[in-house]
C-alpha positions in Angstrom: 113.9 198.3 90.4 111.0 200.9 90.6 110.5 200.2 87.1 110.0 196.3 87.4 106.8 194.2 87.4 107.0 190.5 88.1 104.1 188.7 86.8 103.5 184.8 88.6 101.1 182.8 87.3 99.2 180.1 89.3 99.0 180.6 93.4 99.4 177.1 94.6 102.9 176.5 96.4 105.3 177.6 93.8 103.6 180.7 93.0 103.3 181.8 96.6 106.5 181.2 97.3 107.8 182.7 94.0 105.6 186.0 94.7 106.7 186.8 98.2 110.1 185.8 97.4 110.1 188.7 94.8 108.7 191.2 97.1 110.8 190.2 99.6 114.4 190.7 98.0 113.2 193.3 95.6 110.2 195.6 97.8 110.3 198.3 95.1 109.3 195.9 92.2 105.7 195.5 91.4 104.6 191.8 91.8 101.3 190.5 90.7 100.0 187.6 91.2 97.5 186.3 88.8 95.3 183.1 89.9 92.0 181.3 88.0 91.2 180.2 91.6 89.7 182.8 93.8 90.6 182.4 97.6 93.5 183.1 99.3 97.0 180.3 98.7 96.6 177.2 100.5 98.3 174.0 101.2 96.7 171.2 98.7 98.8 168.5 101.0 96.9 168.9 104.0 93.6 168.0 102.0 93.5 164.6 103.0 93.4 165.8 106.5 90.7 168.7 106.1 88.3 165.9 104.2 88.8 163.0 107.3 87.8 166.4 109.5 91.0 166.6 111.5 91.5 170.0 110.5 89.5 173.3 110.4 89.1 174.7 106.8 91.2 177.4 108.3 94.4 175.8 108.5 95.0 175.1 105.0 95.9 178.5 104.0 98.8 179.9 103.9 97.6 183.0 104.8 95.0 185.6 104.6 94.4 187.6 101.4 95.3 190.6 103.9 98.7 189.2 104.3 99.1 190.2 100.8 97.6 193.4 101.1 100.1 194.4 103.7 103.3 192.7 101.3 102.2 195.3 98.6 101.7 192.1 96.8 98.7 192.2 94.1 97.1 188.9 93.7 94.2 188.6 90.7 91.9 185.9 91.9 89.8 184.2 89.2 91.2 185.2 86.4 92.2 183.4 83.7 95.8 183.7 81.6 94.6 182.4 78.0 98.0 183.3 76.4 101.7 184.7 76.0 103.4 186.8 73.9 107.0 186.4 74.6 108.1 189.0 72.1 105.6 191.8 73.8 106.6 190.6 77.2 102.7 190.0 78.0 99.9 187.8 78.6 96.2 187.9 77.8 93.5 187.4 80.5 90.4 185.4 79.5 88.2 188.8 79.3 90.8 190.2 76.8 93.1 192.4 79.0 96.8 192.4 78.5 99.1 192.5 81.4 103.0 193.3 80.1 106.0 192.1 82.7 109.5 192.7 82.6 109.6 189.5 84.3 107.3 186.1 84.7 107.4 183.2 86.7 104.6 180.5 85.3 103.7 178.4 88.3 99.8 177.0 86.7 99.9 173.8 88.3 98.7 170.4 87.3 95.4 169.1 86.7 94.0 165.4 87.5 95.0 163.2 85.0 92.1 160.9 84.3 93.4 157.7 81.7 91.2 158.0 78.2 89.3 155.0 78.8 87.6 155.9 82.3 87.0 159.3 80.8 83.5 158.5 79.6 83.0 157.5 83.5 84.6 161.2 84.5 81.5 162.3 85.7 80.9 159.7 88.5 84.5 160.4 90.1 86.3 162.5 92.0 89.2 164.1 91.9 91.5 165.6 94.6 93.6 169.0 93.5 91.5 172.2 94.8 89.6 173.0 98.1 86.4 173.0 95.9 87.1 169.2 95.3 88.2 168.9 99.2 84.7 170.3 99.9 83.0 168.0 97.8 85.0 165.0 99.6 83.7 166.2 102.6 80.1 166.0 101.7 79.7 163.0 100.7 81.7 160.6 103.0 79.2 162.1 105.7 76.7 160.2 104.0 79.6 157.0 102.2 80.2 153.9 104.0 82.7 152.5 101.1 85.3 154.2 98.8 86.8 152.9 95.7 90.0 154.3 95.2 91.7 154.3 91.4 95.1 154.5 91.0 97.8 154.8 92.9 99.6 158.4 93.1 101.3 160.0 96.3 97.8 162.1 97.2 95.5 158.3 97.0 97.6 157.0 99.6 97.6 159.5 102.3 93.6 159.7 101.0 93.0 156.1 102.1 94.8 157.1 105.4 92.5 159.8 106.0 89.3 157.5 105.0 90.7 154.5 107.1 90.7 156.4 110.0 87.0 157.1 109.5 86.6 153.7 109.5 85.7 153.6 105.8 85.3 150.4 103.8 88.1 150.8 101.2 88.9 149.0 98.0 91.8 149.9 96.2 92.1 149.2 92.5 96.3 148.8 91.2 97.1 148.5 87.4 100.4 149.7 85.2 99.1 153.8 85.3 98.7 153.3 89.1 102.4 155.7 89.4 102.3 157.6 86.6 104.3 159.7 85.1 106.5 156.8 86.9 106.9 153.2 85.4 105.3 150.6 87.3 106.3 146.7 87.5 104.7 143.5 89.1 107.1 143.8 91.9 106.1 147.4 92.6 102.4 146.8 92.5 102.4 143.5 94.8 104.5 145.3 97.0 102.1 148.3 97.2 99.0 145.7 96.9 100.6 143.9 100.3 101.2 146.7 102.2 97.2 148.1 101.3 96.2 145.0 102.3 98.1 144.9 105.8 95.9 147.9 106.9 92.3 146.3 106.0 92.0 147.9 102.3 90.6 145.5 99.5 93.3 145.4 97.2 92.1 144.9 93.5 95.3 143.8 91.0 94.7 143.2 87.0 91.4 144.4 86.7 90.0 146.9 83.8 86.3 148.5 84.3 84.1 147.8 82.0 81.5 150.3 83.0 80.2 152.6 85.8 76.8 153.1 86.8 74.8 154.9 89.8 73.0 152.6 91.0 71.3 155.0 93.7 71.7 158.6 95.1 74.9 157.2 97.4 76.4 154.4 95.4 78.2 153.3 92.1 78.1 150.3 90.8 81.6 149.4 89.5 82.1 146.2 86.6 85.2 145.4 86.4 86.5 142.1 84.2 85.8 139.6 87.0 84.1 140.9 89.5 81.9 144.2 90.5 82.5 146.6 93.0 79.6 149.0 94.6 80.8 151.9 96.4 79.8 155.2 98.2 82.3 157.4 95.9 85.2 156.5 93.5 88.1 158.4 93.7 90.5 159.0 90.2 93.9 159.5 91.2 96.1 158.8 88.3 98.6 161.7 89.3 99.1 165.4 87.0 98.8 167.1 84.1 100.9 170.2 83.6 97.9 172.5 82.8 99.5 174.6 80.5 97.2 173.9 77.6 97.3 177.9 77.2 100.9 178.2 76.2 100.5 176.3 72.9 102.0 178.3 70.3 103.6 180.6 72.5 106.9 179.9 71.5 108.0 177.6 74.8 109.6 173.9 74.6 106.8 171.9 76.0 106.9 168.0 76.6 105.0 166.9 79.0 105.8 170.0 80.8 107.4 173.0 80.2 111.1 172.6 79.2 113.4 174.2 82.0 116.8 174.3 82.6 118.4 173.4 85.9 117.6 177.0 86.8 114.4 176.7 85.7 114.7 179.2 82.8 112.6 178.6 79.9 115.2 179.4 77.2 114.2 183.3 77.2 115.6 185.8 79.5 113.4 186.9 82.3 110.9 183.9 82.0 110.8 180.9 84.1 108.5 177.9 84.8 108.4 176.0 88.0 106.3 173.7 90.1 104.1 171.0 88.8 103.9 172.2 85.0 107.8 172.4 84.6 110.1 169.7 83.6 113.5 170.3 84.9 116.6 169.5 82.6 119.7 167.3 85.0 123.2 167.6 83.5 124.5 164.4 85.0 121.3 161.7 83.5 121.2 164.4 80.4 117.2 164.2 80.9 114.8 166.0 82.1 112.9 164.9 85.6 109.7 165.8 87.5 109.1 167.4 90.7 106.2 166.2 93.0 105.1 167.2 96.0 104.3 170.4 98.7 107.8 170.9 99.6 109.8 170.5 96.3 107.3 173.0 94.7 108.0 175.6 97.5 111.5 175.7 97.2 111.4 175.0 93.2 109.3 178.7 93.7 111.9 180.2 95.3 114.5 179.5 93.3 112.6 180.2 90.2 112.3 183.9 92.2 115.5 184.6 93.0 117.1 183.6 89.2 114.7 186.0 87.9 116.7 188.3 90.1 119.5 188.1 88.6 121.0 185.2 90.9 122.7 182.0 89.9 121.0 179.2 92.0 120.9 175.9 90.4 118.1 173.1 91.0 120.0 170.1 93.0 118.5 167.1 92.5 120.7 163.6 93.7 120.7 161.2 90.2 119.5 158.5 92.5 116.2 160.4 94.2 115.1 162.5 91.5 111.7 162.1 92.4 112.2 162.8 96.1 109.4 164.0 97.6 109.2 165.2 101.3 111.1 162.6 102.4 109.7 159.9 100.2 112.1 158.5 97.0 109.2 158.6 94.8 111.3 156.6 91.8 111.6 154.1 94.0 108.2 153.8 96.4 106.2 156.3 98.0 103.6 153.3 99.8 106.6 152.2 101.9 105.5 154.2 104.9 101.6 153.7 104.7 
């Protein structure tokens, strides 16, 4: 194994646990870690949490660059992977370097996924995925009285949680992208609209904006086909994109995700994707499904590890919770415990 170098791409959950996972059952391998965000690994679930102030800044990572140091683990912050060469068993950095592997686990991530109509408007929202964006959060509710929350995914509601318990005003604006990538129903949104509503948020159903505008240095003017909504900050949380933009023409099945088998390999020996930008194939529904959440992508990262060893562990996924997430049976209703 003296001769091996594991290559993981993206150091959110999955490619943590992927990367100490390889150095753990195989500590003569080289394992590199290779990450366009600088700053040590940390846990994007707690977010909510660190913006509302009831955690440090400290207690979202996972741990200290250090830790890595002492794993013989080499992480590459801020670097970029631009492309993949299957055949040559490489990948290309953004400032032209090559990096070969005899092994590769891509674990990029997701990007927010902001509909094509409000992107014109993309500059006067925020978005929730990186401690940069958590920072920014922070910021400006010390100075926000009222929120306006778009969408609906499994990070918006435990965001009006967070800005609830800061006694924020908080509207909440439903409509048929609110769950994507999951299909959404009448039923589903009243449900989600009643139990919004229950906790003091101003639930807003069928509405469409027409246009943003700042209306001063703390507030947004929102028109939407009815009525208008001014707010402190507008939130966009319309769930993921895979961001694996980067892999085009690489030679890998890609859908909305990469296309993974249930053991995550891409179709090419010694390369797996796993996490948010992989899209997992289930024998029984003959499909492919979605993982969301902290906990599924840690233990999708191990197992995308320890197949690139050589093992034989196989994603398990119950046909009637394939979206299960901590917990919470996404395909049915994550809302039903706010």
């Amino acid at each position: 194994m003296a001769e091996e170098h594991f290559v993981v791409v993206g150091n959110g959950p999955a490619g943590h646990h992927a990367a100490m996972t390889l150095k753990e059952r195989a500590p003569a391998a080289e394992v590199t870690v290779i990450s366009r965000h600088r700053g040590s690994a940390y846990r994007p679930h707690l977010l909510p949490d660190f913006i509302a102030g009831k955690i440090p800044e400290a207690a979202l990572y996972v741990c200290p660059t250090d830790s890595y140091k002492e794993k013989d683990v080499k992480v590459r912050t801020g670097q970029k992977v631009v492309g993949l060469d299957l055949k040559e068993q490489s990948v290309a950095l953004d400032h032209k370097e090559i990096v070969r592997f005899t092994g590769l686990v891509i674990a990029a991530g997701g990007k927010p996924r902001i509909p094509e109509p409000l992107l014109v408007f993309r500059e006067l929202m925020l978005t929730l995925k990186t401690l940069e964006d958590a920072r920014v959060w922070r910021e400006k509710l010390s100075r926000s009285e009222s929120v306006l929350i778009m969408g609906g995914d499994l990070t918006s509601f435990a965001v009006t949680k967070s800005l609830l318990d800061l006694n924020k005003k908080v509207y909440f604006m439903l409509d048929k992208e609110a769950f994507w990538p999951l299909r959404s129903d009448r039923t589903m949104l009243e449900e989600a609209g009643h139990r919004l509503s229950r906790r003091g948020v101003e639930v807003l159903l069928d509405r469409r904006v027409k246009s943003i505008a700042r209306v001063s240095n703390r507030a947004c003017e929102v028109q939407l086909n009815g009525d208008r909504v001014r707010a402190g900050i507008i939130g966009a949380f319309f769930g993921l994109v895979p961001d694996i933009r980067f892999l085009v023409g690489s030679g890998l099945r890609i859908d909305r995700g990469i296309l993974v088998d249930e053991y995550l390999n891409v179709g090419c020996a010694g390369v797996f994707a796993t996490g948010d930008c992989a899209q997992i194939y289930h024998p029984e529904i003959r499909d492919y499904w979605v993982s969301i959440g902290h906990d599924n992508a840690g233990n999708l990262g191990r197992t995308s590890a320890l197949n690139l060893l050589g093992e034989n562990v196989r994603v398990e996924a119950a046909q009637e919770s394939i979206f299960e997430v901590q917990g919470i049976r996404v395909n049915t209703s994550w809302w039903m415990e706010f």
